[in-house]
C-alpha positions in Angstrom: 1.7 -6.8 -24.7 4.1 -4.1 -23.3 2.8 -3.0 -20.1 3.8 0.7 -18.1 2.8 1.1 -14.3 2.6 5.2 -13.5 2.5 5.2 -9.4 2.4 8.5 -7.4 6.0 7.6 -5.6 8.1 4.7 -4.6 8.7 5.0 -1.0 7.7 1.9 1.6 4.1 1.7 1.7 0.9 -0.7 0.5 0.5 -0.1 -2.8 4.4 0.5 -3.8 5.0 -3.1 -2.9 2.2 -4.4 -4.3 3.5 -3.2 -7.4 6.7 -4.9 -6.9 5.4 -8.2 -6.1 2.8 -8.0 -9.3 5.7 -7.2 -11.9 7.8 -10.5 -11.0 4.5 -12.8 -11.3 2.7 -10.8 -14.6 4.2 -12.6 -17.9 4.4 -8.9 -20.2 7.7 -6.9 -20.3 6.7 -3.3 -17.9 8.8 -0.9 -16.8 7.5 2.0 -14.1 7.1 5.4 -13.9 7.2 6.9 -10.5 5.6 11.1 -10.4 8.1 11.2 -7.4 9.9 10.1 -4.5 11.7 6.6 -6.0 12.6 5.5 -2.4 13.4 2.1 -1.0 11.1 0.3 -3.7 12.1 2.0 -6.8 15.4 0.7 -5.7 14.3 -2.8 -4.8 12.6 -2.9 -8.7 15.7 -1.7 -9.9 17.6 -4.6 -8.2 15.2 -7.2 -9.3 16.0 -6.5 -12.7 13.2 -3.9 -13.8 13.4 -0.4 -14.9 12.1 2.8 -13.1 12.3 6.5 -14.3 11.3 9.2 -12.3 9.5 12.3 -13.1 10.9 14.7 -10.6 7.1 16.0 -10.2 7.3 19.1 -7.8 4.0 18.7 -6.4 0.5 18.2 -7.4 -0.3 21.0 -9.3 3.2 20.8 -11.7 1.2 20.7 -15.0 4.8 20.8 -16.3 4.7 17.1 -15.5 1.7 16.2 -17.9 3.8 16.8 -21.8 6.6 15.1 -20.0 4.7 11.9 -19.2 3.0 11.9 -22.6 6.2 12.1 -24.5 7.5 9.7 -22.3 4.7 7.1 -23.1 4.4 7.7 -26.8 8.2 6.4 -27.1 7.7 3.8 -24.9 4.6 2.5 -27.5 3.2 0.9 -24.8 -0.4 -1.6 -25.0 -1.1 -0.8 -21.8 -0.9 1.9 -18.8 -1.1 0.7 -15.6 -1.8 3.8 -12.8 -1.4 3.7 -9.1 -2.5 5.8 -6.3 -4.5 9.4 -7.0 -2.5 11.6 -8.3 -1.1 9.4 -10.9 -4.7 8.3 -11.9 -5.2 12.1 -12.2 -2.0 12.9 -14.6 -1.7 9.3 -16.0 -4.9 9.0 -17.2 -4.8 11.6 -19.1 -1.1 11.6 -20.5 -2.0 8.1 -21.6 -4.7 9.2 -23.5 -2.9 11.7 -25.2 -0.1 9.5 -26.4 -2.9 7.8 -28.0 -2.9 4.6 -25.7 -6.3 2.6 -26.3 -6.3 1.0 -22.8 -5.8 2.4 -19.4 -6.6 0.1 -16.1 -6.1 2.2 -12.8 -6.2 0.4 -9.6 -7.3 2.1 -6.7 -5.6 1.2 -3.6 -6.5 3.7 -0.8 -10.0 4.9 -1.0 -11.8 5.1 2.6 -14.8 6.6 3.7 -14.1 9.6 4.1 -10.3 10.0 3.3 -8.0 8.7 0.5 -5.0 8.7 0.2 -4.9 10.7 3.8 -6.6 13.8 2.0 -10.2 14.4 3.2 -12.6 13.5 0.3 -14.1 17.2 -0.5 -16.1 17.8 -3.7 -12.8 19.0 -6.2 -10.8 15.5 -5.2 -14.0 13.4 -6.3 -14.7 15.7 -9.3 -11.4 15.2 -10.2 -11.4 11.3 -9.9 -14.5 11.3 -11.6 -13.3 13.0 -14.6 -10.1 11.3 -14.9 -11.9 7.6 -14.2 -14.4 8.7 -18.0 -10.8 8.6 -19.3 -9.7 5.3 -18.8 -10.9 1.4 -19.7 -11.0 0.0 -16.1 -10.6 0.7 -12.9 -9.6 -2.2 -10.4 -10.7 -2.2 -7.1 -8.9 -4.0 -4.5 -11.5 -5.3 -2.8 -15.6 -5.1 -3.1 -15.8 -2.8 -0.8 -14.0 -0.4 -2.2 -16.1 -1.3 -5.7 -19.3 -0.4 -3.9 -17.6 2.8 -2.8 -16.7 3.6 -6.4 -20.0 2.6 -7.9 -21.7 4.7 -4.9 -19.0 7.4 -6.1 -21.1 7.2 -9.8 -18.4 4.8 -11.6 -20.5 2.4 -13.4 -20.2 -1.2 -12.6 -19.4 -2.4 -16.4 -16.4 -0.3 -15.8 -15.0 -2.1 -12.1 -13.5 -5.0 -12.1 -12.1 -6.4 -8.9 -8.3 -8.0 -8.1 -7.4 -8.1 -4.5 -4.0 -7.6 -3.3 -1.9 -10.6 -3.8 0.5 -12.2 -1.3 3.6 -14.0 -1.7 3.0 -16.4 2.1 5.7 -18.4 1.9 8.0 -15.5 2.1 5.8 -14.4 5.8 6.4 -17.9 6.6 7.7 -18.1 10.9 11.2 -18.7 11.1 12.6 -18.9 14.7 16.2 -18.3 13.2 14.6 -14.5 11.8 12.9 -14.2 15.2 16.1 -14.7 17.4 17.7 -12.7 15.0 15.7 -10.1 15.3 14.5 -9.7 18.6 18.4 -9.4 19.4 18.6 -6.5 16.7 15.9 -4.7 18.3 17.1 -5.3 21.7 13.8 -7.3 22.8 14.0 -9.9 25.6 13.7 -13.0 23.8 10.6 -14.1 26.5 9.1 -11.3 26.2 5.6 -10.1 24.7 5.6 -8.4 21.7 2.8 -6.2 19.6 3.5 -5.3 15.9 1.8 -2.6 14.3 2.6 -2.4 10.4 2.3 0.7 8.3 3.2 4.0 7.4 3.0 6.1 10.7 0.3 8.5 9.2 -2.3 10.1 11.4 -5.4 8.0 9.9 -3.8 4.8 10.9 -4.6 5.6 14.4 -1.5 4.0 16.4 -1.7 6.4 18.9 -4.3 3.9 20.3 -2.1 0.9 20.7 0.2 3.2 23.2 -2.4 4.1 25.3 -3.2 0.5 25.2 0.4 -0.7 25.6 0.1 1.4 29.1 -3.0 -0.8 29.8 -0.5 -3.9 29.4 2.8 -3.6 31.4 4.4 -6.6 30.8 4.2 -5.7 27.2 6.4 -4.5 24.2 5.3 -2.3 21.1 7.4 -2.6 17.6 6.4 0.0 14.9 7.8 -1.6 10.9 6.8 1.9 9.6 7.8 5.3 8.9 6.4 8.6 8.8 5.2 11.8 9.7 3.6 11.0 13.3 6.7 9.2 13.9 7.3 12.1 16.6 4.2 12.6 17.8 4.1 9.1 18.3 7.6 8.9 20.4 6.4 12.0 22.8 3.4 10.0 23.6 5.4 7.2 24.2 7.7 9.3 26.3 4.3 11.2 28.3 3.0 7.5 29.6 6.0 6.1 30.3 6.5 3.9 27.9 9.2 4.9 25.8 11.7 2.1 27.0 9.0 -0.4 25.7 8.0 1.0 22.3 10.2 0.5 19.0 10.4 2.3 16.0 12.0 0.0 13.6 11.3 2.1 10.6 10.8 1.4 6.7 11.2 -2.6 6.2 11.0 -4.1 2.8 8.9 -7.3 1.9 11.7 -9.5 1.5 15.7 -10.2 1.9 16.6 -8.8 -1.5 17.6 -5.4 0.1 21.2 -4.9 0.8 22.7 -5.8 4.2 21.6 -2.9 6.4 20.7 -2.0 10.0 17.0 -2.7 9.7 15.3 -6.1 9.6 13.0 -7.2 6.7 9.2 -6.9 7.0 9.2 -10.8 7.3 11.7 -10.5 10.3 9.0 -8.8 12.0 6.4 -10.8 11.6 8.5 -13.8 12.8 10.0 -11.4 16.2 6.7 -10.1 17.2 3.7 -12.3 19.2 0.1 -10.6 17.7 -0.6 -7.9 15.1 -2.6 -5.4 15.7 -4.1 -2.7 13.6 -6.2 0.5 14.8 -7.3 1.9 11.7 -10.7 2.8 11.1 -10.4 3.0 7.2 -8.6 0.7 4.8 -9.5 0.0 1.3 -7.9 -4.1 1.9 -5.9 -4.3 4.9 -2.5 -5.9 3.8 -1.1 -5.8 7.1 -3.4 -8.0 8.8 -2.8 -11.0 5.8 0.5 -10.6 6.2 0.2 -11.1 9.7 -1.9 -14.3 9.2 0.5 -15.4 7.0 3.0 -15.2 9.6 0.9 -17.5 11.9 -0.1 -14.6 14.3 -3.6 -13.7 16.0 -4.6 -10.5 14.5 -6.6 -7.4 16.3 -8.3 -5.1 14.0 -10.8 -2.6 13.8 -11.9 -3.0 9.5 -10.1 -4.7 7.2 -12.1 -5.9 4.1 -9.4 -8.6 2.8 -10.9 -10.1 6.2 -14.4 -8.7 6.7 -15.6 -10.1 2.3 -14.8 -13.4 3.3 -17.1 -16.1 5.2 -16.3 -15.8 9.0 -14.5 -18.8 9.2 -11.8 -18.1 6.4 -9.8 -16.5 9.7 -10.4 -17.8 12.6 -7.0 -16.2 13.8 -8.4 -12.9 13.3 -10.3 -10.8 15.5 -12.4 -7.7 14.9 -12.3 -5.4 17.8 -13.6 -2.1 18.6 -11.8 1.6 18.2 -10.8 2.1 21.5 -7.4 1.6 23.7 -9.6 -0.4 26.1 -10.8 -2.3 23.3 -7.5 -2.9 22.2 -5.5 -3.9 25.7 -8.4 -6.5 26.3 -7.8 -8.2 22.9 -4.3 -8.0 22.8 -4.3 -9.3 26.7 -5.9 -12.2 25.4 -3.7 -13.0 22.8 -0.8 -12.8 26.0 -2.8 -15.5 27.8 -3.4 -18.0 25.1 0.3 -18.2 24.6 1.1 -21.1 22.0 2.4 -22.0 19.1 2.4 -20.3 16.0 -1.2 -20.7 14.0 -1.7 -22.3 10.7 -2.0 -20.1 8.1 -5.7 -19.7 7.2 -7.8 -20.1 3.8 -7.8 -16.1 3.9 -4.5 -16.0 3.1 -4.4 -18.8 0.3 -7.5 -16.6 -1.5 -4.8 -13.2 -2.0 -2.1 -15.6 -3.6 -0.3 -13.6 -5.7 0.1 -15.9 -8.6 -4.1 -15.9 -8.5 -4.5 -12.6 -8.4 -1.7 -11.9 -11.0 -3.8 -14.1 -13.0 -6.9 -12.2 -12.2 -4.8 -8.8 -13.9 -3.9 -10.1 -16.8 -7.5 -11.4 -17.5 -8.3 -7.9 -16.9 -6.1 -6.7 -19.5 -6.8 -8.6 -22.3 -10.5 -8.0 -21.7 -9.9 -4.0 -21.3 -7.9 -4.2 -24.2 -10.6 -6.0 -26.3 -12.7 -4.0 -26.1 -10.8 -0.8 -25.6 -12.5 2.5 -27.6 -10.1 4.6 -29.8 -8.4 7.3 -27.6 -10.4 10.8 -27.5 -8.3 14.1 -28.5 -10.5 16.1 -25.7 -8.1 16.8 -22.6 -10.2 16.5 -18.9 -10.2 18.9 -16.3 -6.4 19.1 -14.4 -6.0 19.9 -10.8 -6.7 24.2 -10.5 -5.4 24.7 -14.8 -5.8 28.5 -13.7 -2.8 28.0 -11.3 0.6 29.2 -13.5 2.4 26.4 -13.6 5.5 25.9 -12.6 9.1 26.6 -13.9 10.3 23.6 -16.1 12.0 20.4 -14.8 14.6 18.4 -16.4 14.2 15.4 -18.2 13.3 12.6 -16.0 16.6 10.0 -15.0 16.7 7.0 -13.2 16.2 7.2 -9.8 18.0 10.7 -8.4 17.5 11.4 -4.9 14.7 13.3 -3.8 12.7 13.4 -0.4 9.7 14.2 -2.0 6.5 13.6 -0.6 5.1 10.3 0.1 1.1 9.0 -0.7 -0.2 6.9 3.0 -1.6 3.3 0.8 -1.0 0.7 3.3 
């Protein structure tokens, strides 16, 4: 079976690593297509041995994008298309169809309430989901809360199937060499308390609330592993309360040590510098982060996080749901500073998102999509605004060329 993942764009988030970690532990030869942006993990594929091309999209609406993708997959002869993230359900879907691929599995990482993908969810984004989703086998959900969403949405239930996020613990796993090591790079006082806040710094995510808490704390220290576009926003307020010498904005860090030596500590780093986790966000469609922080042995504040909130009460006793305010937050994260202590075992929430299960979980999904997988139909769906001209034509997609474009919120 010869498998090709079509993701929105490449850059540090959620679902981009997800992706990574899922093509070292599935057993079928893949390669990726990114629509745009192959940032730090289109590289870190790349150096692990896979192969990316990117699209050079220009935007959402570059129908010039859809022939390109289709040729693209009909000379691949690929058994499978794997999308990622909306807009390349929207284009891959389709392009996949038209290459005359019989199954199609889309997993959908990032669908809250009320947002996805940090674009409000209006009638034309559903519609469009909608009619993309008829054109596929399968769609994954990461967890069942966003497979009630969906099947609220109208998706019918013979068509969900869902595969959590997998995680790779042993790679979180403390190290008090890393958190030394760290902690010095960062310039934090070695005895000194430290909150960690993973994820792209996007306004949904809500970190503004963990500096008006950090004011609540003074004793305290904040460390961002994130970047993005309330990356300033976020320093100002830092800078307005006061706490600007306290707060640290450690950017983009990747999963693992496989990244070239560089100024910025790995994601696992992090997790071993920093005392809690806390995340403010009032939508997530699994909640990453917070295993990740479990797996690193650290008490975790959180507002919703399903990886957590599907699982029997006791599968995280380090965990601890709290409300949406900053009071909220300095309260929880103030007891987390009191109980001190050593690092906490890693819980049975974490050993339920092992990768190598819910790698195992995919491929099951495959071979039953591709069972019973109906013979592609000719008809083309609806595209995003068709009556828009499109634009001028692009070149032929390369391997990974620089380009800031745009980048999908996931985590």
């Amino acid at each position: 079976m010869k498998v090709l993942h079509v993701i929105t764009g490449l850059g540090v988030g959620g679902a981009e690593q997800q992706l990574r970690l899922l093509l070292r532990h599935l057993p079928y030869p893949a390669d990726v297509v990114t629509l745009t942006n192959p940032g730090a993990v289109a590289r870190a594929i790349v150096r692990d041995g896979g192969r990316v091309r990117n699209l050079d999209m220009a935007g959402n609406r570059d129908l010039s994008a859809l022939p390109r993708l289709t040729r693209l997959i009909a000379r691949g002869r690929y058994d499978v298309v794997h999308t990622h993230l909306y807009r390349a359900c929207l284009y891959g879907r389709l392009a996949a169809r038209l290459a005359g691929v019989r199954t199609i599995v889309a997993t959908e990482h990032s669908l809250g309430e009320a947002r996805m993908e940090g674009r409000p969810l209006g009638p034309g984004v559903r519609g469009l989901y909608l009619a993309s989703e008829r054109l596929g086998t399968t769609t994954v959900a990461v967890s069942p809360t966003i497979a009630r969403r969906l099947a609220r949405w109208g998706v019918p239930e013979r068509r969900l199937q869902v595969v959590p996020n997998g995680i790779d613990a042993a790679q979180f796993a403390f190290s008090a060499r890393a958190r030394a090591a760290v902690r010095r790079q960062l310039g934090l006082h070695p005895g000194a308390f430290v909150i960690g806040a993973v994820g792209r710094l996007a306004a949904g995510k809500r970190f503004h609330v963990l500096l008006d808490a950090l004011a609540e704390l003074p004793d305290a220290w904040l460390v961002f592993a994130g970047g993005g576009e309330q990356e300033q926003p976020l320093r100002a307020r830092a800078e307005r309360l006061g706490l600007a010498e306290r707060v640290v904005f450690a950017g983009e860090c990747v999963q693992d040590t496989t990244s070239p030596a560089g100024h910025r500590p790995t994601l696992a780093g992090i997790l071993s510098a920093v005392d809690c986790l806390a995340s403010p966000s009032g939508e997530e469609a699994f909640g990453l982060a917070a295993v990740e922080g479990l797996a690193a042995g650290l008490p975790v504040a959180y507002v919703t996080c399903p990886a957590i909130d599907d699982l029997p009460a006791a599968s995280a006793p380090g965990a601890l749901r709290t409300g949406r305010t900053a009071a909220s937050f300095a309260e929880a994260l103030d007891g987390f500073r009191r109980a001190g202590g050593p690092r906490l075992p890693v819980p049975d929430a974490v050993r339920r998102y092992c990768v190598s299960a819910t790698s195992t979980q995919l491929v099951r999904v495959y071979e039953a999509a591709a069972a019973r997988a109906p013979l592609p139909c000719p008809a083309p769906a609806p595209l995003p605004d068709a009556r828009t001209a499109p634009p001028a034509p692009r070149s032929t997609p390369t391997n990974l060329p620089a380009n800031p474009s745009e980048k999908e919120e996931s985590r």
